[in-house]
C-alpha positions in Angstrom: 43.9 -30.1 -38.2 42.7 -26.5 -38.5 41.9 -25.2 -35.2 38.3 -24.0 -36.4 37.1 -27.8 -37.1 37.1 -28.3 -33.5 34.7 -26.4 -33.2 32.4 -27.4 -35.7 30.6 -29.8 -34.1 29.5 -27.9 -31.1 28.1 -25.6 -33.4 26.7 -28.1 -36.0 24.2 -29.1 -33.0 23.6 -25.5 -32.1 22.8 -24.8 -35.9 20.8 -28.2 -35.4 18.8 -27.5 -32.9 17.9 -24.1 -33.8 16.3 -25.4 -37.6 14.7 -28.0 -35.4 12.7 -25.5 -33.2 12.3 -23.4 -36.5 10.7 -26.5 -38.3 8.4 -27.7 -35.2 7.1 -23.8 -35.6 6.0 -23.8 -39.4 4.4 -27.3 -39.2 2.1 -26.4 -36.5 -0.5 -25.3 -39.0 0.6 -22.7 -41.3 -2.2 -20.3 -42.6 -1.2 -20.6 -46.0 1.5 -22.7 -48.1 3.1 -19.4 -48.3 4.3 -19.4 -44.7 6.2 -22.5 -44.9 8.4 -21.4 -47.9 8.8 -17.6 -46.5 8.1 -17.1 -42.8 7.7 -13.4 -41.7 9.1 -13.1 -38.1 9.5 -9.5 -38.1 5.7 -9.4 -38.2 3.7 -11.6 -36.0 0.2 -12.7 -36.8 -2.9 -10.6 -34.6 -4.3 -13.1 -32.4 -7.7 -15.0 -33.2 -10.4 -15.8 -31.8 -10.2 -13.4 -29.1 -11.6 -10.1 -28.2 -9.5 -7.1 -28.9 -8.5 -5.0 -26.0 -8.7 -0.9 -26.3 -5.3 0.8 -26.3 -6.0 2.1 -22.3 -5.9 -1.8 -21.6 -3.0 -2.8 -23.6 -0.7 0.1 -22.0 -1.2 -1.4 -18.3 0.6 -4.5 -20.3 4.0 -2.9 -19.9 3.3 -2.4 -16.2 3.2 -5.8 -15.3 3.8 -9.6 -17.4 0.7 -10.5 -14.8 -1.5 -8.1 -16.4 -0.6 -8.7 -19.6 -0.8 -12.7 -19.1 -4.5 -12.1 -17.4 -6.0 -10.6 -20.5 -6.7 -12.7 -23.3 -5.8 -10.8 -25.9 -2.9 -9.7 -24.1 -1.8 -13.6 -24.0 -2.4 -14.0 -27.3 -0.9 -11.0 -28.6 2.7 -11.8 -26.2 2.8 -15.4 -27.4 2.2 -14.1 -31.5 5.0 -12.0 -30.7 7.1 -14.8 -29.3 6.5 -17.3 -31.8 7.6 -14.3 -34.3 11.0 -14.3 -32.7 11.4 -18.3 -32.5 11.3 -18.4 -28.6 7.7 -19.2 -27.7 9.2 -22.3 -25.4 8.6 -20.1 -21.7 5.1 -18.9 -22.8 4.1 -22.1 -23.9 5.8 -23.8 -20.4 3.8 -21.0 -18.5 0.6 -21.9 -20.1 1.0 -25.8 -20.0 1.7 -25.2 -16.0 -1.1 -23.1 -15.9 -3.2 -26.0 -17.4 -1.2 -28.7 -15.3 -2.7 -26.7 -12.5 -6.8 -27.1 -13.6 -6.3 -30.6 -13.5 -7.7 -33.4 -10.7 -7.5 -36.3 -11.7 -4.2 -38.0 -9.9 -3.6 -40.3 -13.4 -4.2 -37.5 -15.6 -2.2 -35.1 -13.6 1.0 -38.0 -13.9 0.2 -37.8 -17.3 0.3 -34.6 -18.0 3.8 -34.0 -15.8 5.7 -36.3 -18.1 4.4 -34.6 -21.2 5.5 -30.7 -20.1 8.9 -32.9 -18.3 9.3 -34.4 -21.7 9.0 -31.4 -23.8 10.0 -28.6 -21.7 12.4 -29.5 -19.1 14.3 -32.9 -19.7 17.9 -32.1 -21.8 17.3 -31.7 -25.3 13.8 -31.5 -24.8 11.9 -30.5 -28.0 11.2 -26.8 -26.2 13.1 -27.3 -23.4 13.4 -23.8 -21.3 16.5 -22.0 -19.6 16.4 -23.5 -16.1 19.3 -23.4 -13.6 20.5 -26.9 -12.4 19.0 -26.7 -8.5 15.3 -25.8 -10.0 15.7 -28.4 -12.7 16.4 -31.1 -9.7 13.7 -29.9 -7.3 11.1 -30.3 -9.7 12.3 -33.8 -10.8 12.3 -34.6 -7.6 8.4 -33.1 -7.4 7.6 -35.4 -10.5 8.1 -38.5 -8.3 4.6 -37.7 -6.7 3.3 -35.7 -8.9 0.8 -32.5 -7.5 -0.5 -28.9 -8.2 2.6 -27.6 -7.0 5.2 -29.8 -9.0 6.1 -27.5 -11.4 6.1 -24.0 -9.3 9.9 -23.5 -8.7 10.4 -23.8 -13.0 7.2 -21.9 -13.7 8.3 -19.0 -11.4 11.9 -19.1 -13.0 10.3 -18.9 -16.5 8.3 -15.9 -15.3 11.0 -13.9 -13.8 12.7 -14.6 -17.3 9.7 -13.7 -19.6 9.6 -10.6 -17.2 13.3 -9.2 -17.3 13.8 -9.9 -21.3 10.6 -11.2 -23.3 8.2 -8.4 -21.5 10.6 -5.4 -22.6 11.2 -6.5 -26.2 7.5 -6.9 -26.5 6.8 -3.5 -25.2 9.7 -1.9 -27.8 7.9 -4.0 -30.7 6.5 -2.2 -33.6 3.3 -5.0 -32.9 2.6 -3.9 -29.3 3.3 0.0 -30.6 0.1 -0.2 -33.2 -1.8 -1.9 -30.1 -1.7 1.1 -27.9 -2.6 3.5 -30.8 
């Protein structure tokens, strides 16, 4: 047996995975049939439906991932910019905890903790985000009652991360560069 077939499977799954979270990208919506046969990420889409910000605005972005996540354009813009690279899963966590947060309901809120468990936290989750071990636990062990404050530890993680890594390589893109112009 070669020793490079023992490898193999490991990275069969990682290959797997990856085309999985590529696939779940192109079906949400495409803007035209074009997109799903040749996908641009080098060149993210400008956000809709939102009001664009002036270049004064979009330079206090690299400041602070608060700033940038308060303005809606901003949000937009970072998450185009995300998706573009294939690792919108933290900004999508971020936002679905920020939603989680709104809500009052005790059987909605249950509802709406398994959904963002099942997608971005549980193994193997469809989006599932970097997490160490100890925050993954606590906030299982929030879900059993479910509140506002279930998913705070994970959400603060993800920040910190989008902070350190996604915020700079946002600020460096060629996108964010024709925004402050």
């Amino acid at each position: 047996m070669c020793k490079g077939l023992a490898a193999l499977p490991h990275t069969c799954l990682e290959r797997a995975k990856e085309i999985k979270t590529k696939l779940g990208t192109l079906l949400q919506k495409p803007d035209s049939a074009i997109d799903l046969i040749i996908p641009y990420p080098e060149k993210p889409e400008k956000p809709a439906k939102t009001q664009k910000t002036l270049p004064d605005e979009a330079l206090q972005w690299c400041e602070s991932l608060e700033k940038l996540l308060q303005n809606a354009y901003g949000l937009a813009s970072f998450r185009s910019f995300l998706r573009s690279e294939f690792s919108e899963e933290n900004i999508e966590f971020w936002i679905a905890c920020e939603e989680y947060k709104k809500i009052k309901s005790p059987t909605k809120m249950a509802e709406k903790a398994k959904k963002i468990y099942e997608a971005f936290i549980q193994t193997e989750a469809p989006k599932e985000v970097n997490i160490d071990h100890c925050t993954k636990a606590v906030t299982m062990k929030n879900l059993v009652e479910p509140s506002v404050s279930s998913f705070n530890e994970a959400q603060k993680r993800i920040f910190a991360l989008m902070e350190k890594d996604s915020l700079p390589r946002f600020v460096r893109s060629g996108f964010y560069q024709e925004l402050i112009k």
